[in-house]
C-alpha positions in Angstrom: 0.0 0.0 0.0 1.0 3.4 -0.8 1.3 6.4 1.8 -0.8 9.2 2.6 0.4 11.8 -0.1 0.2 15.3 1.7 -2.6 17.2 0.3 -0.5 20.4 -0.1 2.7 20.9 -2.0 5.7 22.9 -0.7 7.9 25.0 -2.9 11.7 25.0 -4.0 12.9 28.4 -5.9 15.4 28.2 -8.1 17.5 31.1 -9.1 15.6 31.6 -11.6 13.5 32.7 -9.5 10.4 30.5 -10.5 9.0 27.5 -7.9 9.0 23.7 -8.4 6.0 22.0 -6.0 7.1 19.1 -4.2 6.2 16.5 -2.1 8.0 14.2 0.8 7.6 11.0 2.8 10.2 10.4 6.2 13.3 11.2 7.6 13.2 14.4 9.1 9.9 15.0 8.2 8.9 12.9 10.7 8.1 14.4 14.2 11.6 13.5 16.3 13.3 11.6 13.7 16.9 12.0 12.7 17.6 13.7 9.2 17.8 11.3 6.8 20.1 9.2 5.4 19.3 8.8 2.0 16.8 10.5 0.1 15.4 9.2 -3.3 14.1 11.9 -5.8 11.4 10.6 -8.2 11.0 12.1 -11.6 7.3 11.7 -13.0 6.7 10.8 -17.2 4.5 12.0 -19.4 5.9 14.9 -20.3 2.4 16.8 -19.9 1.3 14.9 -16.8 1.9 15.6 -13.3 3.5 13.8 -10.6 0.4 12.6 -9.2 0.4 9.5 -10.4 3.8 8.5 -8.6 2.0 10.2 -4.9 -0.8 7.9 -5.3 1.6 4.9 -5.4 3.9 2.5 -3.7 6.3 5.2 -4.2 5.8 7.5 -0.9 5.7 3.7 1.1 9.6 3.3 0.7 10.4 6.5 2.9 11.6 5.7 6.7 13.2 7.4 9.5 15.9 7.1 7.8 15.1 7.5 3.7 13.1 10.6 2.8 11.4 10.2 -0.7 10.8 13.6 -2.8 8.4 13.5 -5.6 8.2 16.9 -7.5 6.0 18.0 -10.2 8.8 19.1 -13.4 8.7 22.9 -14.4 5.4 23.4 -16.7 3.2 20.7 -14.9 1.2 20.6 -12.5 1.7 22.9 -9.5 5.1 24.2 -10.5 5.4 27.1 -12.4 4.2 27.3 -16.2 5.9 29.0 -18.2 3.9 29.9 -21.6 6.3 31.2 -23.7 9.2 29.3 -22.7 10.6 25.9 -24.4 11.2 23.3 -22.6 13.8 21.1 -22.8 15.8 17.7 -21.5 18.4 20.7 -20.4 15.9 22.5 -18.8 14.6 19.7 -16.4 18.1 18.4 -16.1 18.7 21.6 -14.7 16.0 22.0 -12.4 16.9 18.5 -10.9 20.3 19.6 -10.6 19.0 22.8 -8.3 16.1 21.4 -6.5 18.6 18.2 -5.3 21.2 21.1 -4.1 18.4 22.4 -1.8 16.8 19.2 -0.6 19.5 16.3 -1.0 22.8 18.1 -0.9 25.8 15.7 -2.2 24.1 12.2 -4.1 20.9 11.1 -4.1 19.0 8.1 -5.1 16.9 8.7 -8.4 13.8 7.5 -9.9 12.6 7.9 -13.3 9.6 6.5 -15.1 8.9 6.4 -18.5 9.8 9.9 -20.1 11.3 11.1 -16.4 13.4 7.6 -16.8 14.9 9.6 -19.9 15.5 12.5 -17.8 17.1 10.4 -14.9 19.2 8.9 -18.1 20.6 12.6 -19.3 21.1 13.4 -15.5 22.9 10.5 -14.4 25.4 10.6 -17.3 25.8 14.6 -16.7 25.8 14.6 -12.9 27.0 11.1 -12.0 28.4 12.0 -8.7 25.2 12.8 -7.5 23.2 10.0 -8.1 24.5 7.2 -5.7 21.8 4.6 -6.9 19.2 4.9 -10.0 16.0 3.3 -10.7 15.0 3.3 -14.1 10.8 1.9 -14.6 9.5 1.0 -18.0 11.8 3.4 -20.4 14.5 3.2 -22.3 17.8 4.7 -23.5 16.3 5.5 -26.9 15.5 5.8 -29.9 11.9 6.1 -29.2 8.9 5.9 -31.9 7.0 9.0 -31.9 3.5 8.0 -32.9 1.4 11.2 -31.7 1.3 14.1 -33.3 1.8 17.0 -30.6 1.2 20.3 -33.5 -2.5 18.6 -33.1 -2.4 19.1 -29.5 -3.0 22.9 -29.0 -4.6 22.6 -25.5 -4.7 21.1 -21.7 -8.1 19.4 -22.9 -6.4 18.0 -26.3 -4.1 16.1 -24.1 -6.0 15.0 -20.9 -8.4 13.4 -24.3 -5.2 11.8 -25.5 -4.4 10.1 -22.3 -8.0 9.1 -21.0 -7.7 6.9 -24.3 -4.3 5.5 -23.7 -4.9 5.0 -19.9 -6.2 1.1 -20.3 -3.5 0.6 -22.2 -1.0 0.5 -19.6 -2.9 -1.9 -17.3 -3.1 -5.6 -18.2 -5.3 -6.3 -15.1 -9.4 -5.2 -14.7 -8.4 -2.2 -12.5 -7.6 0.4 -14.8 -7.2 2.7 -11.4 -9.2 5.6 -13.2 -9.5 6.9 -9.5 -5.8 7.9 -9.8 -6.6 9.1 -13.9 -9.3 11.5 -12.4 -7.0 13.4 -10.3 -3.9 14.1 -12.7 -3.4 17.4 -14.3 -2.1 18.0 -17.8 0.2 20.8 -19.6 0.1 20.7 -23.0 3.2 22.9 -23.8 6.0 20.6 -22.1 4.2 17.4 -24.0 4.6 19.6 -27.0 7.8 20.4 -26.8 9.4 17.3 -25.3 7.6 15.1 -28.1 7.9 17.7 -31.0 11.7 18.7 -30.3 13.5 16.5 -27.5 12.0 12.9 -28.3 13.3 12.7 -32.1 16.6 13.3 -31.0 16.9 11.0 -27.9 19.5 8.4 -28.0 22.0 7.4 -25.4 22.8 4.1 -26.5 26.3 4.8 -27.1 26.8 6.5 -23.6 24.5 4.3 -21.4 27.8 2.0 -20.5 28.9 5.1 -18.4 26.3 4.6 -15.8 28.8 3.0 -13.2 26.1 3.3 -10.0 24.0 0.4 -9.0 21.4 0.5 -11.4 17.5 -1.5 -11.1 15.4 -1.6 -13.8 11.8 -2.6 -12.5 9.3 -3.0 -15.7 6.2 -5.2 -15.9 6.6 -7.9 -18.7 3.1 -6.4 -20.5 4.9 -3.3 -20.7 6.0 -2.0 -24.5 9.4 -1.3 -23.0 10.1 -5.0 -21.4 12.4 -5.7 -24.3 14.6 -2.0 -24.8 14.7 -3.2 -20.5 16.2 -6.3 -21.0 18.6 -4.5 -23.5 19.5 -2.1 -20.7 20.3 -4.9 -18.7 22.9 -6.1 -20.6 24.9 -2.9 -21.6 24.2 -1.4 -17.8 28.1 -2.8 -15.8 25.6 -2.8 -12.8 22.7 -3.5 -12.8 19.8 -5.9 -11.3 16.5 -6.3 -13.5 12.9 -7.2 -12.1 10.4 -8.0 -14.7 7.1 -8.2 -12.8 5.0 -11.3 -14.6 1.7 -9.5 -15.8 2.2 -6.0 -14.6 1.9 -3.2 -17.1 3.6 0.2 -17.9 2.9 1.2 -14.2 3.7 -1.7 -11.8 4.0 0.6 -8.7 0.2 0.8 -9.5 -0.8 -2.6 -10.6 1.5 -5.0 -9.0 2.5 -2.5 -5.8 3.3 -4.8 -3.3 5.8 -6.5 -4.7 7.0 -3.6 -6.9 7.9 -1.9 -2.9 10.0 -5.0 -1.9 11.9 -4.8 -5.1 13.0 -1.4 -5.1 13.1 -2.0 -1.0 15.6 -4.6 -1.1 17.5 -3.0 -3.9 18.2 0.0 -2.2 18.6 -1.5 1.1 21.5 -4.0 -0.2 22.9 -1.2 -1.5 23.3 0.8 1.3 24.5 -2.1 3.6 27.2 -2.4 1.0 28.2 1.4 0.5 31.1 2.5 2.6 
């Protein structure tokens, strides 16, 4: 089961001067406890969704006493800042990462990515790789990627929260199609647009993904389109542990959750007990 997600954001500024919303589980934000440890960011996908997908999850669950677990909505979504006129871009997030994990997990940090935010923990972890002291990667990929939407249609939020209503049941093998946690995500149609229309055609790191020296787990369910560019991560990843949940989806924090917690659990408590 997934924890309470707080009902109300709080608010990193970067110099930039505009605000990411974020959310945390444990450590010090429990009454009396110790600051924590080891803190694992979580990066949400989409692009045009926001990050409350990962809240209602298994996600918040893995935070302790001693593991905080941030999950942030990326500049353009949700309750962070929009920015109209702006592009984004794979820097742009990168960047705001980079800032936001200076303010709230100073040094390394464990990372999460799913789906498009498992590309952004990619570009991250081969930019910044003394920051990221583990990395979870769920259903994605090091690229190329087959663009089949066509985001110069997409013109407003309404355009894409149609769009994703209609691919919803397609991530979940199972008869819950958890439409409870579809009702309650927001959309942004600029980031989708310009993540799919200008960042997406060029993303490959094939050639680079070798680099990623860290632990590495790469949880996917085996309904999942990406099970196979997975297993291919597996092998080119130095090291790396691969859980392939049999008949879980595109979203097995959601549809398989329980045992989706005890893999990422384990993996990042062997981890630790083996880090100096």
């Amino acid at each position: 089961m997934s924890a309470r997600a707080p009902r109300e954001p709080r608010f990193v500024h970067l110099r930039s001067g505009r605000r990411l919303a974020f959310w945390s589980w444990g450590g010090a934000d429990n009454v009396g406890a110790p600051p924590p440890s080891r803190t694992l960011v979580c990066l949400h996908g989409g692009m045009g969704l926001d990050s409350y997908y990962l809240r209602a999850s298994c996600l918040p669950s893995l935070a302790d006493r001693n593991r905080r677990v941030i999950i942030f909505d990326q500049a353009g979504h949700g309750r962070s800042d929009r920015e109209p006129d702006e592009r984004y871009s794979h820097a742009r997030w990168v960047r705001d990462l980079q800032e936001l994990a200076a303010e709230l997990a100073p040094g390394s940090f464990d990372l999460f990515g799913h789906s498009y935010g498992g590309f952004l923990a990619i570009d991250f972890a081969l930019a910044h790789p003394e920051h990221v002291r583990r990395l979870i990667l769920c259903g994605t990929s090091a690229g190329p990627v087959q663009v089949n939407l066509k985001p110069r249609s997409i013109t407003a939020d309404a355009d894409l929260k149609r769009i994703f209503e209609t691919l919803w049941p397609t991530f979940f093998p199972g008869p819950n199609q958890y439409n409870d946690v579809l009702g309650q995500i927001r959309y942004s149609h600029k980031p989708f647009r310009d993540a799919f229309q200008n960042e997406l055609p060029r993303f490959d790191r094939r050639a680079r993904i070798a680099e990623l020296a860290m632990p590495v787990l790469l949880l996917c369910g085996s309904e999942d389109r990406y099970a196979a560019a997975m297993r291919l991560l597996y092998a080119q990843l130095p090291d790396a542990q691969h859980a392939e949940l049999a008949g879980s989806g595109h979203m097995p924090f959601l549809d398989d959750a329980d045992q989706a917690r005890r893999v990422m659990q384990s993996f990042l408590n062997d981890n630790e007990r083996r880090s100096p």
